[in-house]
Backbone bond lengths (Angstrom), bond angles and torsions (degrees), N, CA, C in turn:
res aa  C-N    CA-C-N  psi(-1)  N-CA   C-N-CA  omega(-1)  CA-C   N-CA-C  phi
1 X - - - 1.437 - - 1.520 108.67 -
2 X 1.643 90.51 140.13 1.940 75.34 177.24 2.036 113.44 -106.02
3 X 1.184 100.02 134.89 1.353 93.40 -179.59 1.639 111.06 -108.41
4 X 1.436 120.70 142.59 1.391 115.94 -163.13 1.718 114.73 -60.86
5 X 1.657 94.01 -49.65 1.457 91.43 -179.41 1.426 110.25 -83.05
6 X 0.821 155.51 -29.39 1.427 146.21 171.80 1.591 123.69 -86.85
7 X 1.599 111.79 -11.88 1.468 97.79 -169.60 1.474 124.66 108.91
8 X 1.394 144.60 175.15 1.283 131.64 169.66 1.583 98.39 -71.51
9 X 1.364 93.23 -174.68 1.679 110.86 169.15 1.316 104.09 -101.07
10 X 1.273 103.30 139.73 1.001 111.28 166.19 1.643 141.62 -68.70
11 X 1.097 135.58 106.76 1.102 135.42 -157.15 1.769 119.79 -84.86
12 X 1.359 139.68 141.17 1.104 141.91 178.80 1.979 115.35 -114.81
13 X 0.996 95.33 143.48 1.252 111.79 169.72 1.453 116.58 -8.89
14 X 1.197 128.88 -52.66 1.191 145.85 -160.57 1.124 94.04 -88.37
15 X 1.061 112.77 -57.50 1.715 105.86 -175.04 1.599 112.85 -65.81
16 X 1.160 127.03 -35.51 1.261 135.36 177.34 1.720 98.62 -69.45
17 X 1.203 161.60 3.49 0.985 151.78 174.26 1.318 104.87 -123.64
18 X 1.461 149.43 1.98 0.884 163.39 -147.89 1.664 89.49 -130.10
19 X 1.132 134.70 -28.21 1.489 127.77 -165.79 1.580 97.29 -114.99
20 X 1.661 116.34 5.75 1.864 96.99 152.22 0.909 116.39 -87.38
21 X 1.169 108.79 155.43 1.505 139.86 -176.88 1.583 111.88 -65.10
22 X 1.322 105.98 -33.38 1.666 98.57 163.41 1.549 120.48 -53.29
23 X 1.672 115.54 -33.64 1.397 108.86 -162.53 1.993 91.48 -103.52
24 X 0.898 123.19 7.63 1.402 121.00 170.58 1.482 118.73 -52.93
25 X 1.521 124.54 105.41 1.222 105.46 179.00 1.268 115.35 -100.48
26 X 1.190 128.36 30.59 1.600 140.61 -159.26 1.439 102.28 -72.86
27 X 1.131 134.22 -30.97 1.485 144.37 162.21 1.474 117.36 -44.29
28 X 1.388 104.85 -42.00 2.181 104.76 171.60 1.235 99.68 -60.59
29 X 1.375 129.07 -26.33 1.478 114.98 -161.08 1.258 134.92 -119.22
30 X 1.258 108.03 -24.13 1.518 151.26 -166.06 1.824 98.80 -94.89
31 X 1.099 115.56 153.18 1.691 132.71 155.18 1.218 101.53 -93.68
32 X 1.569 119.23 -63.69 1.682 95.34 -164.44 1.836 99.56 -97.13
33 X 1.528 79.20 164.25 1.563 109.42 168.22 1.283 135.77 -52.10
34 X 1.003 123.19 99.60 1.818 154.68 -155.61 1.880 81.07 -46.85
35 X 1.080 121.25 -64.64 1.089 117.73 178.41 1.807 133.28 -61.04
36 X 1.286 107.49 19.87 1.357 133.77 -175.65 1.309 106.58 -107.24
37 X 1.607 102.20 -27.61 1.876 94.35 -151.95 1.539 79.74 -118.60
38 X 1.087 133.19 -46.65 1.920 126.46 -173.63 1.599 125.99 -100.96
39 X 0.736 131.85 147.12 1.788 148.37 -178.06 1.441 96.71 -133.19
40 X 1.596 107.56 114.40 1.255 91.06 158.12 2.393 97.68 -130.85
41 X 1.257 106.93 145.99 1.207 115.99 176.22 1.362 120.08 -139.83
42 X 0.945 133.92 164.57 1.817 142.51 177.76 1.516 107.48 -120.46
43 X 1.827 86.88 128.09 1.600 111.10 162.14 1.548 125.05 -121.67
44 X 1.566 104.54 152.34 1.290 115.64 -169.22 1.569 116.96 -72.11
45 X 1.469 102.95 -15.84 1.422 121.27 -166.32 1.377 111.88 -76.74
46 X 1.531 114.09 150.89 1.643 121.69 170.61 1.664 107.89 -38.84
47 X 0.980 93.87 161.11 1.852 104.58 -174.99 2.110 86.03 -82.53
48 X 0.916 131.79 -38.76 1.608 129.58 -179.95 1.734 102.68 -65.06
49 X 1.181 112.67 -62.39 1.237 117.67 -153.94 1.977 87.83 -69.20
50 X 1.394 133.72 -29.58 1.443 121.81 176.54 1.488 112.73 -75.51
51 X 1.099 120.14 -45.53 1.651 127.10 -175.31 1.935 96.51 -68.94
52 X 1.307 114.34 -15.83 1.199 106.43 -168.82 1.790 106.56 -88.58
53 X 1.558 86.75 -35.37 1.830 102.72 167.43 1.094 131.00 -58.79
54 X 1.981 103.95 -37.36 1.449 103.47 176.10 1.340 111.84 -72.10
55 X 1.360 118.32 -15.70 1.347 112.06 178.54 1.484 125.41 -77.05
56 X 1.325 97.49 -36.86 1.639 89.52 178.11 0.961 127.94 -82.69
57 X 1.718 118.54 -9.96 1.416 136.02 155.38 1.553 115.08 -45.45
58 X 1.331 111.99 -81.09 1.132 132.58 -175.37 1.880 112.41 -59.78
59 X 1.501 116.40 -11.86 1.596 119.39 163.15 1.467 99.10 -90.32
60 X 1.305 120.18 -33.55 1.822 124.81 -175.69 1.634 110.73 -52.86
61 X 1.588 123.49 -43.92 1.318 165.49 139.49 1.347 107.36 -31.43
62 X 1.239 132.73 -19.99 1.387 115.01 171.34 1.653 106.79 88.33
63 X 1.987 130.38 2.03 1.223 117.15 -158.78 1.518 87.12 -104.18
64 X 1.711 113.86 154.11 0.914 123.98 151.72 1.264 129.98 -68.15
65 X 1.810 125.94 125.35 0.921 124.39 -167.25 1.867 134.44 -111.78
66 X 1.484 139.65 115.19 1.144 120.33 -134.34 1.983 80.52 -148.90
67 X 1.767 90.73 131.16 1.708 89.47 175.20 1.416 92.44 -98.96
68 X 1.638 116.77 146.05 1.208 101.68 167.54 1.622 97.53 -165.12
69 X 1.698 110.56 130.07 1.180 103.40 -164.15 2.092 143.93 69.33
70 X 1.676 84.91 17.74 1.551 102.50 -171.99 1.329 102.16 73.33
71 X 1.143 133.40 21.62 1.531 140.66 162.71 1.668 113.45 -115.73
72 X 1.867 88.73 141.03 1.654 76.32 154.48 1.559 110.52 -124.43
73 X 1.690 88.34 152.41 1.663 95.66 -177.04 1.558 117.15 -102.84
74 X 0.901 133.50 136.10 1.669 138.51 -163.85 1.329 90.79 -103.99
75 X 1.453 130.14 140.28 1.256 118.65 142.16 1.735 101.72 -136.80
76 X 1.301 109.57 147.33 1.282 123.61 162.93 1.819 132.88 -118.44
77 X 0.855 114.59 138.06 1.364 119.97 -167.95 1.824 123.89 -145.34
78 X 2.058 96.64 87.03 1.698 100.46 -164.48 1.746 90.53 -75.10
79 X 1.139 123.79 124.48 1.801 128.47 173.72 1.837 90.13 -66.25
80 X 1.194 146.88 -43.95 1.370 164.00 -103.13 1.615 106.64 -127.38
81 X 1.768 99.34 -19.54 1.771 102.10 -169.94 1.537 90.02 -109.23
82 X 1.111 118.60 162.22 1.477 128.80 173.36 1.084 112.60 -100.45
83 X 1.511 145.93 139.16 1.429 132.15 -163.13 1.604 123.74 21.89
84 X 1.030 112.70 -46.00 1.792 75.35 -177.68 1.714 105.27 -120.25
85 X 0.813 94.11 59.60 1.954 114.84 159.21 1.115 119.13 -70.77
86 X 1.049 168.89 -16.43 1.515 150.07 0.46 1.294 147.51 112.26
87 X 1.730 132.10 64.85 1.446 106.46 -178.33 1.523 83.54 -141.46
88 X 1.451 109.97 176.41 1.249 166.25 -178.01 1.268 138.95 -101.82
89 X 1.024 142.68 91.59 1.575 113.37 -175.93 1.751 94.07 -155.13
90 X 1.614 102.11 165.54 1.288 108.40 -159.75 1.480 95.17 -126.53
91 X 0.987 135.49 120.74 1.942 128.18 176.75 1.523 86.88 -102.71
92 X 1.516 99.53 147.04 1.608 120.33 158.45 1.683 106.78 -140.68
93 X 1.024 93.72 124.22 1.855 117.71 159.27 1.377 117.38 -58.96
94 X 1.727 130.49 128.33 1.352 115.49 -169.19 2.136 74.29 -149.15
95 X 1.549 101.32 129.46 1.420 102.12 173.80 1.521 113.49 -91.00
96 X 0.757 128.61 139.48 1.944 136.47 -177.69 1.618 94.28 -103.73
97 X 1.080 133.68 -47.51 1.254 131.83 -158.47 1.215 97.28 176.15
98 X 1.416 124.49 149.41 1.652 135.38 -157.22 1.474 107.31 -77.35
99 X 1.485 106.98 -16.39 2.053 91.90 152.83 1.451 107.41 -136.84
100 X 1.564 100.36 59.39 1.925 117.47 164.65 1.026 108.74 -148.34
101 X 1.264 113.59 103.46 1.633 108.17 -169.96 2.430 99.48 -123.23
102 X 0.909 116.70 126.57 1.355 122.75 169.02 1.877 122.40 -83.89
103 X 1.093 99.61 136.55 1.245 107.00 -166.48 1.271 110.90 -107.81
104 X 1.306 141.70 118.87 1.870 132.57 172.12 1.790 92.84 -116.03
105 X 1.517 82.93 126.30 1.878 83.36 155.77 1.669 95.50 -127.21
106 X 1.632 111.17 153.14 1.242 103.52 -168.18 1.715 73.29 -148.06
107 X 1.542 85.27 151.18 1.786 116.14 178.25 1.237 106.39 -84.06
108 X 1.266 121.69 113.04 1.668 119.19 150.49 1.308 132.32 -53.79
109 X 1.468 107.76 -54.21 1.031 122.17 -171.60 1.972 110.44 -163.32
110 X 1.233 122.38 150.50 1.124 118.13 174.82 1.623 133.03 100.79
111 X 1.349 114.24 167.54 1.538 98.16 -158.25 2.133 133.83 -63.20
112 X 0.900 100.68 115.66 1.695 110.60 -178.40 0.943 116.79 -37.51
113 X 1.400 127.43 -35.49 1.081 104.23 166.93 1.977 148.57 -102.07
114 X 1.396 71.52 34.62 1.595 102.06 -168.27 1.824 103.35 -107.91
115 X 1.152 93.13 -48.99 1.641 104.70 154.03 1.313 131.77 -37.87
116 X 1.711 113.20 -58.39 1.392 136.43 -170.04 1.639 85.18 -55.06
117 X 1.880 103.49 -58.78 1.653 91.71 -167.81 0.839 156.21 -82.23
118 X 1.890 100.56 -3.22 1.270 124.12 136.33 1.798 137.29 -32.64
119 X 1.449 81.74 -60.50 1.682 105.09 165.84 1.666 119.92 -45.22
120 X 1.128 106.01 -48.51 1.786 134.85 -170.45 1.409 69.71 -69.63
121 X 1.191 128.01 -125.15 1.073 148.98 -169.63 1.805 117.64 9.94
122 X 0.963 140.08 -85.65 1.340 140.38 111.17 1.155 122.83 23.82
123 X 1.445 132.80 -91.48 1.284 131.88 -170.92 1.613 110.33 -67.65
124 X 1.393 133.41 -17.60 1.533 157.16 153.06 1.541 96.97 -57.37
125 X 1.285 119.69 -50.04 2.001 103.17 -174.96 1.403 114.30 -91.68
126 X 1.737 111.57 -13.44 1.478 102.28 178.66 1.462 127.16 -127.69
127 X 1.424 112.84 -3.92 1.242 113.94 -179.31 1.931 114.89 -102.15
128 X 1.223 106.32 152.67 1.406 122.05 166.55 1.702 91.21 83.85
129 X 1.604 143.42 -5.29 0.955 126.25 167.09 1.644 144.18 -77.65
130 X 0.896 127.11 135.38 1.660 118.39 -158.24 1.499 118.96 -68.58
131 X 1.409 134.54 109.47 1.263 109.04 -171.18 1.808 96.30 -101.28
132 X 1.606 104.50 115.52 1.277 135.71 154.50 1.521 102.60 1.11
133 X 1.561 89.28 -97.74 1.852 105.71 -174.44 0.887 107.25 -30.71
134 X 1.660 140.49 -57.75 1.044 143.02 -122.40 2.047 93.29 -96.46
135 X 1.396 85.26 -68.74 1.441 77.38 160.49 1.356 138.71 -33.96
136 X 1.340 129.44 -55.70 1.626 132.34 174.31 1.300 119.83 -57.19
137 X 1.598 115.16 -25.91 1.505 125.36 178.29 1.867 99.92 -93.91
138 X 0.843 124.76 -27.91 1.578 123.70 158.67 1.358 113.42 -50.40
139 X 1.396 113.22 -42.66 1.446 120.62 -141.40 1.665 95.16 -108.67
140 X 1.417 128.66 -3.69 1.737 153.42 -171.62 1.676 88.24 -99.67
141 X 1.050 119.46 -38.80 1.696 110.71 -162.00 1.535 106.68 -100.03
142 X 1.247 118.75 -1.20 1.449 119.01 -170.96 1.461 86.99 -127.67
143 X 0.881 141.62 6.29 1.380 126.18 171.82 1.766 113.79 -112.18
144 X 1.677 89.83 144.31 2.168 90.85 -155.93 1.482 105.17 -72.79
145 X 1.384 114.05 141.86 1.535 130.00 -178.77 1.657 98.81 -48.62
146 X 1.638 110.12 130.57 1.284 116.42 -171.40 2.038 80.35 -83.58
């Protein structure tokens, strides 16, 4: 989760293995597909500069946007579509290491495939990219005092 004044939370091992999809048992219980309702991916980027992305994404998109609880909540609402006009989704920030941060957006409610392209969208502007800074100040603390 990301919290403004402090940052995401920090995430541990356990918890990070607990959010593959191999150990998902949402399928015993659930009708739909675990993979319908969550995306989760990793970015290189500051925990500000991603929550700042999802935002302008998801305002670019037409979704209403609301922080609440170190979350942000997306909502969208087409007046124009008939039933599935409509989605939901909740992003949370989870830090791995101060330039690995994991991303979950999960569907509340509403149409999948509006989600997916949300998802697409998103995980295409923030994941697998190198963040610079972050790197050189990684790379300042591991390197031996001249």
């Amino acid at each position: 989760m990301y919290r403004e004044e402090t940052g995401p939370v920090l995430m541990n091992a356990f918890q990070l293995i607990a959010m593959s999809g191999s150990l998902d048992l949402s399928g015993f219980f659930e009708e739909e597909d675990a993979g319908e309702r969550k995306t989760i991916f990793t970015s290189m980027y500051a925990a500000k500069d991603i929550m700042q992305k999802i935002e302008e994404t998801a305002k670019a998109m037409r979704f209403q946007v609301e922080r609440k609880n170190s979350k942000l909540n997306l909502m969208h609402i087409d007046p124009k579509s008939k039933g599935n006009g409509h989605l939901s989704v909740t992003t949370e920030l989870f830090e791995v290491s101060p330039c690995l941060h994991v991303v979950e957006l999960t569907k509340s409610a509403g149409d999948t495939g509006q989600f997916k392209e949300l998802c697409r969208k998103l995980s295409s502007d923030l994941s697998l990219q190198e963040d610079i800074t972050c790197g050189k100040k990684e790379a300042e603390k591991l390197a031996p005092a001249a």
